[in-house]
C-alpha positions as a Python dict, from the first residue, in 0.01 Angstrom:
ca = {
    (1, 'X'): (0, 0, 0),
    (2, 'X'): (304, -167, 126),
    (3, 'X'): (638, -36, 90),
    (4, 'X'): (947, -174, 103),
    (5, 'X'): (1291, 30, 135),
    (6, 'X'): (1595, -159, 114),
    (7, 'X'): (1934, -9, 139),
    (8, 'X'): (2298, -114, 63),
    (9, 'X'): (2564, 64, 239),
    (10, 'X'): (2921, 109, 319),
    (11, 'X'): (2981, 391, 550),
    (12, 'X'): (2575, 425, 666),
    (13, 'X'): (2501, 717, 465),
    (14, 'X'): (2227, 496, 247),
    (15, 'X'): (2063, 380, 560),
    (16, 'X'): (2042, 707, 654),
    (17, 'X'): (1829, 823, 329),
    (18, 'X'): (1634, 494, 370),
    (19, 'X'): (1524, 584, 713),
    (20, 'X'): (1458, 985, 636),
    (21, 'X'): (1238, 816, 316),
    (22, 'X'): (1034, 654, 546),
    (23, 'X'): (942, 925, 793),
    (24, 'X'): (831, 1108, 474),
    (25, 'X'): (642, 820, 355),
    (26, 'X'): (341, 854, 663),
    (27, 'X'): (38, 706, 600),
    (28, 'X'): (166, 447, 392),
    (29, 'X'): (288, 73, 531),
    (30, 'X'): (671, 89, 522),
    (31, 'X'): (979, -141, 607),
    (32, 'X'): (1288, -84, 599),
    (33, 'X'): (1586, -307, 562),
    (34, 'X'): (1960, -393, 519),
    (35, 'X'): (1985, -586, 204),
    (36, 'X'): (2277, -801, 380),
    (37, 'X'): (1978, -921, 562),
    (38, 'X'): (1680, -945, 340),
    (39, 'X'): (1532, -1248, 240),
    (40, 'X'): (1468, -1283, -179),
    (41, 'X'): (1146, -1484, -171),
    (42, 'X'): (1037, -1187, 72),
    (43, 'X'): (989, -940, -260),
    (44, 'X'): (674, -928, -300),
    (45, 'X'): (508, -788, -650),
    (46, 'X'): (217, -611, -481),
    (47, 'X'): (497, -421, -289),
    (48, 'X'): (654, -122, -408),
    (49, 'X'): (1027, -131, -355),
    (50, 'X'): (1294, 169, -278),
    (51, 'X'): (1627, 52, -321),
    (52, 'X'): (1885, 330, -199),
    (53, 'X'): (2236, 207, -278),
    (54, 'X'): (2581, 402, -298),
    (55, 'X'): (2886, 316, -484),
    (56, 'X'): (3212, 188, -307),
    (57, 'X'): (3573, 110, -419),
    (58, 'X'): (3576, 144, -841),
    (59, 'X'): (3207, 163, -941),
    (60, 'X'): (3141, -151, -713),
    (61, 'X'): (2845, -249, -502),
    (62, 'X'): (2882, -184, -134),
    (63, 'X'): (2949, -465, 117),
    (64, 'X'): (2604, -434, 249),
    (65, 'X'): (2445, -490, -77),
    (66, 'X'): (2645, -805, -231),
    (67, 'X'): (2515, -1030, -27),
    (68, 'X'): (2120, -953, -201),
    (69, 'X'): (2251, -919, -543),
    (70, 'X'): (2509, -1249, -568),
    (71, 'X'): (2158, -1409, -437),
    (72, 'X'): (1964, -1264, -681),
    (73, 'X'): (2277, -1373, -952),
    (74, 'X'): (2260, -1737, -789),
    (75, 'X'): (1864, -1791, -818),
    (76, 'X'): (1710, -1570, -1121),
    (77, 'X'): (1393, -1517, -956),
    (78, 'X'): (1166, -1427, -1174),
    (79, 'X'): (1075, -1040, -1079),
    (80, 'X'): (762, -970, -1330),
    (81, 'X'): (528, -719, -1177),
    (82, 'X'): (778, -573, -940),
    (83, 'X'): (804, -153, -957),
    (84, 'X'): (1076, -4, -804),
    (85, 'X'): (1273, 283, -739),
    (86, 'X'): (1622, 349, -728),
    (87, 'X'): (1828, 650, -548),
    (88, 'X'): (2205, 593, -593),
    (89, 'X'): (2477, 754, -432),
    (90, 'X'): (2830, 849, -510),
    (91, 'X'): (3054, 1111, -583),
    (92, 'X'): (3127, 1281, -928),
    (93, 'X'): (3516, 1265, -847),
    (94, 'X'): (3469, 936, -997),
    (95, 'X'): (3347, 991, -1295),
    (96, 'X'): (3401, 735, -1488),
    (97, 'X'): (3202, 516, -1175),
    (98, 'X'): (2950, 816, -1066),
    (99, 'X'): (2686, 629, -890),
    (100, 'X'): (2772, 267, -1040),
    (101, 'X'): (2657, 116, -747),
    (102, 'X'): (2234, 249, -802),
    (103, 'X'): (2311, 145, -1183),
    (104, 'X'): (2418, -242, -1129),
    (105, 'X'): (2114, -240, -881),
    (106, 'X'): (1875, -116, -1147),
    (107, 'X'): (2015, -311, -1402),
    (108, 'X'): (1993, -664, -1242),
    (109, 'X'): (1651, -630, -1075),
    (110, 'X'): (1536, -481, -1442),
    (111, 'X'): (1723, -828, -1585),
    (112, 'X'): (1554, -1011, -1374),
    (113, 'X'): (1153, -882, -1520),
    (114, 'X'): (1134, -603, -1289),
    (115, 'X'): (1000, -234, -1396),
    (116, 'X'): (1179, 64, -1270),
    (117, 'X'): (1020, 355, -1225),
    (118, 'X'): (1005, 677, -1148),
    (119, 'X'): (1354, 947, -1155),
    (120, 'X'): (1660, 727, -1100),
    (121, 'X'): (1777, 940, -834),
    (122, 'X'): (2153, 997, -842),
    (123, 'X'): (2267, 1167, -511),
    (124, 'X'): (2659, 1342, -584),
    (125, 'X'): (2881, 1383, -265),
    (126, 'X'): (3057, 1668, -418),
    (127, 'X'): (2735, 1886, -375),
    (128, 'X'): (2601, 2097, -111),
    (129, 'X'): (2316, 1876, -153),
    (130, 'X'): (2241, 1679, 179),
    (131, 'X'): (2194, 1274, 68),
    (132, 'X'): (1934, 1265, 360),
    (133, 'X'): (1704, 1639, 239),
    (134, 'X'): (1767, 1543, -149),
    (135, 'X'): (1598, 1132, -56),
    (136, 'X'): (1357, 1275, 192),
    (137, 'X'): (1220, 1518, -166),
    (138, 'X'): (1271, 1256, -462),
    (139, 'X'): (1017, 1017, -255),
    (140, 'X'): (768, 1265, -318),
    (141, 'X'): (791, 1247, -643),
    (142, 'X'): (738, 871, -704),
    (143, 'X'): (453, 760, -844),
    (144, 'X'): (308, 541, -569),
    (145, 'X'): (-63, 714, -575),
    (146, 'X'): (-169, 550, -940),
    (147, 'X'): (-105, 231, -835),
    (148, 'X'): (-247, 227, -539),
    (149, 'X'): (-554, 355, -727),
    (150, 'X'): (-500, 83, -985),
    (151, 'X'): (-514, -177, -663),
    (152, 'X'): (-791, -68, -557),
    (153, 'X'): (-989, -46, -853),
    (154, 'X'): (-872, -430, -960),
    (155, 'X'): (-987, -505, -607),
    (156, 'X'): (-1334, -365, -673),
}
C-alpha cells in the first residue's frame, strides 16, 4: 500500500511530524511532501493520504499549505474514494482557532468526496506533549491494515 504524507507548515514543526510518521510507517510505500509543492492530479484514490497541517495567524492555513488548497478551491476535483487522515496542530491559547488549520483541511478535501478517517488528531502546543512522539503514536492507530486487506482481496 502506498502512502502519501503531505504537510503544510509555517515554522517546520508539521514537516517534522510528517517525517517522524514516516519512519514509523516501515514496511509500507511512503512519500512525503510539501503541499506548496504537490501536484493535485497526483492524489491518487488507491493511496492513503496523511495530511499534517498546523494553524497560523487567526485560525488560518499556513503559507505552505495555501498554495494546495486555493488549487483544490480553483479546480473541484472530484476526490471520491480518497481516505485520509488528518493531524492538526496549534495551540489552545487560541481557542476560539485551536487547530483551525487541520479543520479547513478536513473540511475541503471531505467537500470535495473525500472520506476521512481515522482520530482527527489535534496536537496542542501548550502541552508537554512532543508534536513529533504524539504523530509518531496516532499513525499507529490508523486504520491502514483493512484496506490493504480489502485491496488485496478485490485484487484476488
Amino acid at each position: 500500500m502506498r502512502i502519501v504524507v503531505l504537510f503544510g507548515s509555517e515554522m517546520g514543526t508539521a514537516e517534522n511530524v510528517a517525517e517522524a510518521m514516516a519512519e514509523e510507517l516501515s514496511g509500507y510505500e511512503v512519500a512525503v511532501f510539501d503541499m506548496s509543492e504537490f501536484d493535485l492530479a497526483d492524489l491518487d484514490p488507491r493511496a492513503f493520504h496523511i495530511v499534517v497541517c498546523s494553524t497560523y495567524g487567526e485560525g488560518d492555513l499556513p503559507t505552505g499549505a495555501e498554495p494546495f488548497f486555493e488549487a483544490l478551491d480553483a479546480q473541484q476535483p472530484d476526490l471520491t474514494g480518497l481516505r485520509f487522515a488528518v493531524f492538526g496542530l496549534g495551540d489552545s491559547v487560541y481557542d476560539s482557532t485551536f487547530n483551525r488549520g487541520g479543520e479547513i483541511a478536513a473540511e475541503k478535501l471531505t467537500a470535495l468526496g473525500g472520506n476521512q478517517v481515522g482520530d482527527h488528531a489535534r496536537h496542542d502546543a501548550s502541552t508537554e506533549i512532543k508534536p513529533t512522539a504524539m504523530g509518531r503514536e496516532w499513525v499507529h492507530s490508523l486504520p491502514l491494515v483493512s484496506r490493504e486487506l480489502m485491496s488485496a482481496g478485490a485484487a484476488g
